[in-house]
C-alpha positions in Angstrom: -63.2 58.9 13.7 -65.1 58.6 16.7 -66.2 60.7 19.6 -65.0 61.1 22.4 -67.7 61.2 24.7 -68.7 60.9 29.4 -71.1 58.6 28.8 -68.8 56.4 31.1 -68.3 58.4 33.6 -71.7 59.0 33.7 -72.3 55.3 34.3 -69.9 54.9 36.7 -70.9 58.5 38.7 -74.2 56.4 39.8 -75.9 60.0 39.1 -73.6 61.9 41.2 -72.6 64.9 39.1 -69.8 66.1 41.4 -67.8 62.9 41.2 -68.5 63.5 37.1 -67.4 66.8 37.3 -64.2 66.1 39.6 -63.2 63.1 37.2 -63.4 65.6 34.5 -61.5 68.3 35.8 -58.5 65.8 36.6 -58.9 64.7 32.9 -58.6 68.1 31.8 -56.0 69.2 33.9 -53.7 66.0 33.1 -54.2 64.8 29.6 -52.4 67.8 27.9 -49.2 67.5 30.2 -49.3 63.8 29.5 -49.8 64.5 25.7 -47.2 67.0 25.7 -44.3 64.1 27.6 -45.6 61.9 24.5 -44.8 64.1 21.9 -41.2 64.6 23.6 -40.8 61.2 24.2 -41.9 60.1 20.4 -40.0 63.6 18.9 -36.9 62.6 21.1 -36.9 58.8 19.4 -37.1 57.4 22.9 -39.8 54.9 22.3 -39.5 53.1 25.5 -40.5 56.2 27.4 -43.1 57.5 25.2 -44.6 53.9 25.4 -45.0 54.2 28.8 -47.0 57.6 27.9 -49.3 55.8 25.4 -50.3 53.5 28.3 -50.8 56.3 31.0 -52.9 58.1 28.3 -54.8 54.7 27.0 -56.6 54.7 30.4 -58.3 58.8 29.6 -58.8 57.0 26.0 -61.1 54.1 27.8 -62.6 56.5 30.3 -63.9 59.0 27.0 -65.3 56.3 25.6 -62.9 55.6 22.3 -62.6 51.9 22.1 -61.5 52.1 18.6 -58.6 54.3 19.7 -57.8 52.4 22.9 -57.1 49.2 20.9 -54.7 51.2 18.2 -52.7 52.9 21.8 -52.4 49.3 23.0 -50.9 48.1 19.7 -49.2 51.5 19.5 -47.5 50.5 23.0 -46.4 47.2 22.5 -44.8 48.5 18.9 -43.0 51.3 20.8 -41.6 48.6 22.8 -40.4 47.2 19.5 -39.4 50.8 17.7 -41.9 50.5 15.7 -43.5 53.5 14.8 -46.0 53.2 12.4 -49.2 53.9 14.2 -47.6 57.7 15.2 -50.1 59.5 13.1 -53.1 57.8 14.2 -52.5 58.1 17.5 -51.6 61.3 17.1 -55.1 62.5 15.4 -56.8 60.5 19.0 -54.7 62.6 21.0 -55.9 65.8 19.2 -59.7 64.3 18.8 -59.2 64.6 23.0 -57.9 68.1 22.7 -60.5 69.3 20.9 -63.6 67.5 22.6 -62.1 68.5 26.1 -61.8 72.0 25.5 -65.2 71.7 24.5 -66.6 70.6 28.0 
């Protein structure tokens, strides 16, 4: 699986470590919220909703540098769309691959 990983915001900070730091913090603060209104969502069988969760959270997926994982939550969103479900579990194991990594930092 991959890692997650800042080396985008890094590029896109031009060096400034506060702006890294401040994207960060807003990462950390909203991702587990966000994860948590997925798991509702998806638990709850409404898929429309928890679709629109996979694409708020496909964005943090870009930004940590997963592109692997970004293309399974943009497939995972437009089968939501569909109730289709089949791509739960992985997206599930990127969502926790986030936890982890970000409690790290």
């Amino acid at each position: 699986m991959e890692k997650p990983n800042i080396s985008y915001i890094t590029s896109m900070s031009g060096g400034d470590t506060v702006f890294e730091q401040k994207l960060i913090a807003i990462i950390k603060e909203e991702f587990p919220t966000e994860k948590e209104e997925y798991l509702k969502n998806f638990n709850n069988h409404n898929f429309k909703d928890a679709a629109a969760n996979v694409h708020k959270l496909k964005h943090k997926i870009s930004i940590l540098g997963l592109e692997k994982s970004y293309d399974i939550a943009v497939a995972f969103e437009h089968n939501l769309l569909e109730g289709i479900t089949d791509l739960n579990s992985e997206f599930e194991s990127i969502l926790n691959n986030i936890t982890n990594y970000l409690q790290q930092l």
